[in-house]
N, C-alpha and C positions, 0 to 999 in steps of 0.2 A: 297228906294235903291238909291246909289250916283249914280250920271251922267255918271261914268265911267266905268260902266256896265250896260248896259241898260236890257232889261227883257220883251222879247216877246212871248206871250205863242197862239197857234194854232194849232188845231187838237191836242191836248195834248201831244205836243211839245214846251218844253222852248229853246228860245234860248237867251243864254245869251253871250251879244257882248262888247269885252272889247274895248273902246275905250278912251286913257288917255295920249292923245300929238304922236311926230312921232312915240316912239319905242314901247309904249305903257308897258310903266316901271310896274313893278308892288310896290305898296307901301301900305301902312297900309291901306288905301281907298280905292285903288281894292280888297283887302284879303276880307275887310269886307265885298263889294258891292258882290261878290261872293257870299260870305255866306249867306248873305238876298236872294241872287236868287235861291243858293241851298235852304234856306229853302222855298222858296214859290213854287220852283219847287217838290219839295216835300206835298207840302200841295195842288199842281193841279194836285199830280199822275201823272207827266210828265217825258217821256222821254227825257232829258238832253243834246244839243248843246250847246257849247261853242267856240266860234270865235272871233278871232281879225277885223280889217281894211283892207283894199284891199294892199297885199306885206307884212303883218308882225301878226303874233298873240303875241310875245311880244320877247322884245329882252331883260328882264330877271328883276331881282330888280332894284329899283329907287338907283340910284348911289351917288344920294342927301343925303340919308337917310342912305344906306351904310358907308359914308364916314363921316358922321357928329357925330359919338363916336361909341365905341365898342359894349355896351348895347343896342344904338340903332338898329345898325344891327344885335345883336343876337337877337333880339324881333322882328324883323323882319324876319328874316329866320326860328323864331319858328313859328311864324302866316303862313309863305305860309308852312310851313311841314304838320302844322295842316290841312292845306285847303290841304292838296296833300293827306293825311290821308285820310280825309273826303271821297274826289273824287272817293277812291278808294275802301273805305264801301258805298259807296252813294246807297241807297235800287231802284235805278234807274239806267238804261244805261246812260251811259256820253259816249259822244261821242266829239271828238275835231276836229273841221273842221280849219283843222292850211292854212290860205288864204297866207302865204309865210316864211318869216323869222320865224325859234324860239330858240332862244339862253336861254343858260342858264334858269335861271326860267319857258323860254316860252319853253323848251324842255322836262323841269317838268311837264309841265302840260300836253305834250303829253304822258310822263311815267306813269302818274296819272289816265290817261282814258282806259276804255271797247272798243273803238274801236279810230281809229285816221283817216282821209281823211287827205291828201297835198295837196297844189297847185305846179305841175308842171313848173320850171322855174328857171332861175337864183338865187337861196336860197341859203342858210345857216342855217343848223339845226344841235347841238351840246350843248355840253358844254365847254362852253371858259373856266371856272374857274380858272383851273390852266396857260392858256395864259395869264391872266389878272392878275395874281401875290395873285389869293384865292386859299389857300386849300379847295380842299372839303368839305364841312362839310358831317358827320355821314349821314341823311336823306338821304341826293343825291348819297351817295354812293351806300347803301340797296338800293334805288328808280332805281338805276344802275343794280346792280347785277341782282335786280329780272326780271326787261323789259327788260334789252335789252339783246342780243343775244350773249353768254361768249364769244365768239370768238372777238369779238367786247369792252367787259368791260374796258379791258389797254385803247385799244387807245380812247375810248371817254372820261373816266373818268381822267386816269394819263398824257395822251396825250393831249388833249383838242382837239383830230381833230373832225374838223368840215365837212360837209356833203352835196351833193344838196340831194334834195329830195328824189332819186331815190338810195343814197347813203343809205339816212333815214329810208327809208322802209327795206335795207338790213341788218342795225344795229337793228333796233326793235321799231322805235321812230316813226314810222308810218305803217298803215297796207294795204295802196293803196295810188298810187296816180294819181291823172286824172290832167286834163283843171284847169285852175285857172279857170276861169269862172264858171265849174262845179263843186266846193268844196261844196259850199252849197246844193245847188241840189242831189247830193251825199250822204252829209251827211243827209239829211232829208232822202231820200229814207230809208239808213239804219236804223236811227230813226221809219219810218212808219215798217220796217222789224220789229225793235226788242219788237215794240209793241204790237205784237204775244204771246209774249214770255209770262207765267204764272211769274208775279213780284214776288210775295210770293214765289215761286220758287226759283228763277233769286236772289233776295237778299239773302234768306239764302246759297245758292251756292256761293254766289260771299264771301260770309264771311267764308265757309269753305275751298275756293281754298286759298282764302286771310291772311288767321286768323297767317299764321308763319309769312307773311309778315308785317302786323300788327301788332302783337306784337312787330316783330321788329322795326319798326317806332317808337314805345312807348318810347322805352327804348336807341333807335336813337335821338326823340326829348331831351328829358333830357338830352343825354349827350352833345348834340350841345347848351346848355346854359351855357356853358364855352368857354371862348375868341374860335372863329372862328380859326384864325390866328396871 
């Protein structure tokens, strides 16, 4: 697994900690380092934390890689669609303990999760895309409609407003939020909670609540392999 997911598994709980400079960009190297932790997290029958650095779980795609051709960044935004796919078939609880910022990509990933913690505090949670001069692509839009709360779709999606925390939880992009200090803590608790849960259960349920959502993704990724913008 790269460096920039590190992969700690205890009481059959992974957690997996994205760390990858301040914003904690996501790029073809996080997607992957993901994917190797989902799979091993899957291969310890563990239930699923995912966290960023203390102030930011990520402030969205590598801007580098965006920006440096058009091919490049639709392979890129097909890679994190598929990892947001994934997240959301995952035969495991994922849980997102977001320790502060999460913009764009990092707001995905809270769309992406069974359950989400916030840290409390001076944040920003949304999606900028159209402040920042991107259309939405297809994926983020379905990954929109289905989380977050329709009263809320215009202005996160068309709008690009952005959110504290406490704003986050009323749009749908978080389900509580405590103490920064207590994100982890939290999110473990609810970890050891849903480890109750009957899995074989819990996964085929999560594939029949999911399965419209799903599909739609499918047929979302494909069509975001045509120019973004």
């Amino acid at each position: 697994m790269d460096d920039v997911v590190s992969y700690d598994l205890s009481d059959g709980i992974a957690t997996l900690t994205l760390d990858n400079g301040k914003v904690n960009a996501v790029s073809p190297a996080v997607i992957d380092a993901f994917n190797a932790g989902l799979d091993q997290a899957t291969s310890d029958e563990a239930v699923v934390i995912i966290t960023g650095t203390p102030g930011i779980l990520s402030a969205g795609y590598d801007l580098k890689v965006m920006t440096s051709g058009p091919q490049n960044a639709i392979d890129l935004v097909a890679a994190g669609s598929t990892l947001a796919r994934r997240m959301l078939a995952h035969p495991y609880p994922v849980i997102v303990a977001c320790p502060g910022h999460a913009v764009a990509k990092g707001a995905f990933l809270l769309l992406s999760a069974d359950y989400r913690v916030g840290a409390d505090g001076a944040f920003q949670i949304g999606l900028n895309e159209v402040q920042i001069g991107m259309t939405m692509h297809h994926v983020g839009i379905e990954l929109a409609r289905a989380r977050l709360h329709a009263s809320y779709l215009n202005r996160c999606v068309i709008n690009a407003e952005m959110f504290d925390p406490h704003g986050a939880r009323r749009a749908g992009f978080l389900d509580e939020v405590v103490d920064a200090d207590a994100v982890l803590e939290t999110a473990r608790g609810r970890a050891v909670a849903f480890q109750k849960l009957n899995m074989k259960a819990h996964a085929a349920t999560k594939l029949k609540v999911r399965k419209k959502l799903l599909d739609t993704l499918d047929a979302a990724i494909e069509a975001d392999k045509k120019p973004l913008w």
